[in-house]
N, C-alpha and C positions, 0 to 999 in steps of 0.2 A: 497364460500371461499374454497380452497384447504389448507388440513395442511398432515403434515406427520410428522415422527418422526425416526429419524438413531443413532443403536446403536453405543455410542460412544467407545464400549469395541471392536465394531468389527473392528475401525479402527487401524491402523498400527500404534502403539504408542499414540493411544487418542485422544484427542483435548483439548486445552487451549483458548475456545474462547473468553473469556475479553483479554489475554495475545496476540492472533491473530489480532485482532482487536482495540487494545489498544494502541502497541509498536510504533507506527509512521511509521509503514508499508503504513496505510490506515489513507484516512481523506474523505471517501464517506460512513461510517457507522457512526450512531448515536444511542445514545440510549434514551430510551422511557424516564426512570425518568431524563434525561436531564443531567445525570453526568461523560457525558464522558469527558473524558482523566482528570479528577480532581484526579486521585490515578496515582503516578508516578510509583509503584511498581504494574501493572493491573495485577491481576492473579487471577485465579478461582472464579470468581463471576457468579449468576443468573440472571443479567437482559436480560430484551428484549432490542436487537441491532435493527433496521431497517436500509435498501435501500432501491434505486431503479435500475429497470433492465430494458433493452429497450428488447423488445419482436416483432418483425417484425416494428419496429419502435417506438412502443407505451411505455407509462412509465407505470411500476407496482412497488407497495412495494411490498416487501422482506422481513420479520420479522423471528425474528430466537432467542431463547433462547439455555442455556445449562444447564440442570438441570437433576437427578435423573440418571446419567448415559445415558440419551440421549441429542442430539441434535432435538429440536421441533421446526417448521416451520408450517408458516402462509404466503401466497401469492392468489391472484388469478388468478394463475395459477398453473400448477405441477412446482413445481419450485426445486425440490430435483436436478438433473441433473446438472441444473444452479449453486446451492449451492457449489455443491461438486466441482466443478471450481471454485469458488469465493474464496473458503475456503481452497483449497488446499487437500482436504480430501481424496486424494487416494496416494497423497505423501507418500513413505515408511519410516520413522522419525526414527526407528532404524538402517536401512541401512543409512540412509544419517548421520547417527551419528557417524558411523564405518567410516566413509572420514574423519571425523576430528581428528586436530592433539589432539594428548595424555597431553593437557598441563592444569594444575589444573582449570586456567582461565575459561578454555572452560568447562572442565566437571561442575566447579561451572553454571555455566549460563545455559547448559545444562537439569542442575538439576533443578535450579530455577524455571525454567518454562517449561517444558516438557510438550509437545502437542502444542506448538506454531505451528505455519503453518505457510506458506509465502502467503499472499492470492496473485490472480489472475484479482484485479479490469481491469474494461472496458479501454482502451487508453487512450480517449481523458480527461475523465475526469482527468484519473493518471497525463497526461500532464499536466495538469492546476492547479492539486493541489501542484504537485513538484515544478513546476514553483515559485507559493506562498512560496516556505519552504526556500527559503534563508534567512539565520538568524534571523529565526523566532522559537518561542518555539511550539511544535507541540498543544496545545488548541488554541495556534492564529493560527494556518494553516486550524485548524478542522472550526473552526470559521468565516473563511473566505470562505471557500467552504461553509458552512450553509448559508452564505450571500445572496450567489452568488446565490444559489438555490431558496431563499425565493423571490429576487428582479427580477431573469432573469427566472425562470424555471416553468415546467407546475405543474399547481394542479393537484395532483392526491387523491380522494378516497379513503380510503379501512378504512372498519370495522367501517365508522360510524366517522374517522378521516380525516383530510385535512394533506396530503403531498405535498413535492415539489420535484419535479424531477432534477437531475444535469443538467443547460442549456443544449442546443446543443451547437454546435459550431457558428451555423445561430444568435443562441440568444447573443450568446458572443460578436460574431462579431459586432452586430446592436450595442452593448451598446457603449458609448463614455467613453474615455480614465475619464474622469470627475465621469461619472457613476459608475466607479470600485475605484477611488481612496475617494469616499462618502462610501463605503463598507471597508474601510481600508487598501486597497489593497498595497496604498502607491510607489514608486518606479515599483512594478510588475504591475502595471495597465499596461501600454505600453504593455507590453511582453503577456501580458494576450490577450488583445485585437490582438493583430497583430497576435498571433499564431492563438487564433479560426479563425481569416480571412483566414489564410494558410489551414487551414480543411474546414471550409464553401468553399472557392472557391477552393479547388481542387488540389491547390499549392504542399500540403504535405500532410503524413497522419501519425500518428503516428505507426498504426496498420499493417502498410507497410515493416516497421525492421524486424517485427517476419519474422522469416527462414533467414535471413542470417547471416550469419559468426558474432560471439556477437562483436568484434571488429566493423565490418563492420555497425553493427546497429546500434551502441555507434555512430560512425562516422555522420551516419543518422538521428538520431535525434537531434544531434545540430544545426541541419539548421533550427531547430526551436527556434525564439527568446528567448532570457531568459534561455537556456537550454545547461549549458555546459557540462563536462564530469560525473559531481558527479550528476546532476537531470537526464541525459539519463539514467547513472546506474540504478537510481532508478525506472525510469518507466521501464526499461528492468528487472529488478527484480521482482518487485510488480506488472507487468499488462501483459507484456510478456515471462514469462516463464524462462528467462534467467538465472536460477536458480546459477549460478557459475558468477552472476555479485556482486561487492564486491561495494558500492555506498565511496566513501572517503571523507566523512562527518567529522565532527570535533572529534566524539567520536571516529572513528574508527581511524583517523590519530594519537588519544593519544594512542589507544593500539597501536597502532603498534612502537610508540615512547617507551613505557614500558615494551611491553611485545616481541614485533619482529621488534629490531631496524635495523636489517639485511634489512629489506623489505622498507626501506627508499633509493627510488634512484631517488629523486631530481626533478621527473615528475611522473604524472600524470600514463602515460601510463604505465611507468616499475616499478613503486609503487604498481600499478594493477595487473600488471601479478603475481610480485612476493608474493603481500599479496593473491590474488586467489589460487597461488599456496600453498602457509602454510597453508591457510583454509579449504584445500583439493579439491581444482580443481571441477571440474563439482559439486559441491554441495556447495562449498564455501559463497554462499552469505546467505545460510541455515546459516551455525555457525557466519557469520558477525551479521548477525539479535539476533540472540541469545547473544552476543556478545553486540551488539547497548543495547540491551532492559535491559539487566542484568546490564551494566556500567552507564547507561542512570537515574537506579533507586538506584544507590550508591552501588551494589555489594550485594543487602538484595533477 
């Protein structure tokens, strides 16, 4: 077993990993006592989270606490490298805070949670799991991916435990539209199925967007079933990097009704531009997230 430990004073504004991992960023981390996403308000707790990470193909757990001022890891492999991608941990969180507008809203939320991170999960899973989040409360989203994992995905070992790895898209695809609506999948089964066939055979890839134009990538990834302007934002946010993607989910369309009714222009696209623009552009989906997670838990 490899473990390490990173201090969390050395990185740039900290880390809030229950608050990282909790906010409905991510629905491919779980934790050990089994209580995730049951605290609507996630902020500064000690449990063990667990993944898994494909490593030249193969699945491995990922375990990671946050306690005593570090971050401690458990994998069988050096897995720190992987982490600090996963978790966003080289993000500069006071620089990206200085992009945001001056407005109470934002420093409240800010405040609240300081050291959130945007994590950086794998494509296809991101796909599959946003696919799932239409109006859906995020423990049935997390829920669903645990499903999916336990019926489609491989055993993996570590430490004397049985895990499950996130299907492939090979294992998605095999499953029948039947198979996923018996996991609760409901309505998204179709969509779920027909996209991993689009990755199994070669069709499309989600992983394909990253590097171009974010517009152009938003564009890109709706050609995948099930996946219109608000679920691409999301995987362009949370899997590829697109740090100034602003997702226009239901919370975020009431702030913007509340707090920047300027930025209401009737679609989609110029809704987007202009709330990216008031969130502070290139970092914008930083304070959207902050924003989500603070409104999300009543403003505490």
């Amino acid at each position: 077993m490899e473990r390490g430990r990173i201090d969390v004073g050395a990185l740039s504004g900290g880390i809030d990993l229950q608050a990282t991992v909790e906010s409905g960023q991510s629905y491919l981390w779980d934790r050990e006592d089994g209580e995730m996403y049951e605290r609507t308000a996630a902020s500064g707790g000690d449990a063990w989270y667990w993944t898994t990470v494909r490593v030249d193909g193969d699945p491995h757990v990922l375990r990671v606490r946050q306690t005593d001022g570090e971050l401690v890891w458990e994998s069988s492999f050096d897995a720190e490298p992987r982490l600090r991608t996963l978790l966003g941990l080289d993000d500069d969180l006071p620089a990206i805070r200085e992009t945001a507008p001056p407005d109470a809203v934002v420093d409240d939320a800010y405040d609240a949670y300081w050291g959130m991170r945007i994590v950086r999960d794998p494509p296809f899973p991101t796909l599959i799991s946003f696919i799932c989040s239409a109006q859906m409360r995020v423990g049935r989203i997390h829920g669903m991916q645990q499903a999916m994992r336990r019926e489609f995905g491989e055993t993996v070992t570590f430490d004397g435990r049985t895990y499950h790895a996130f299907p492939t898209p090979d294992a998605l695809a095999d499953a029948s539209e039947a198979d996923l609506r018996d996991l609760n999948l409901g309505y998204r089964a179709p969509y779920v199925e027909r996209s991993a066939e689009m990755v199994a055979e070669g069709e499309a890839d989600p992983a394909d967007a990253r590097g171009l134009p974010y517009e152009e990538a938003r564009e890109e990834l709706t050609a995948f079933v099930g996946v219109g302007d608000k679920v691409a934002d999301c995987i362009l946010l949370f899997s590829l990097g697109y740090l100034e993607a602003v997702p226009l989910d239901t919370w975020i369309r009431q702030t913007i009704e509340e707090y920047y009714p300027e930025c209401e222009r009737g679609n989609y696209t110029d809704t987007s531009r202009a709330i990216r623009e008031t969130l502070g552009g290139e970092y914008a989906g930083y304070t959207q997230t902050y924003l989500f997670h603070y409104l999300r838990s009543g403003g505490d």
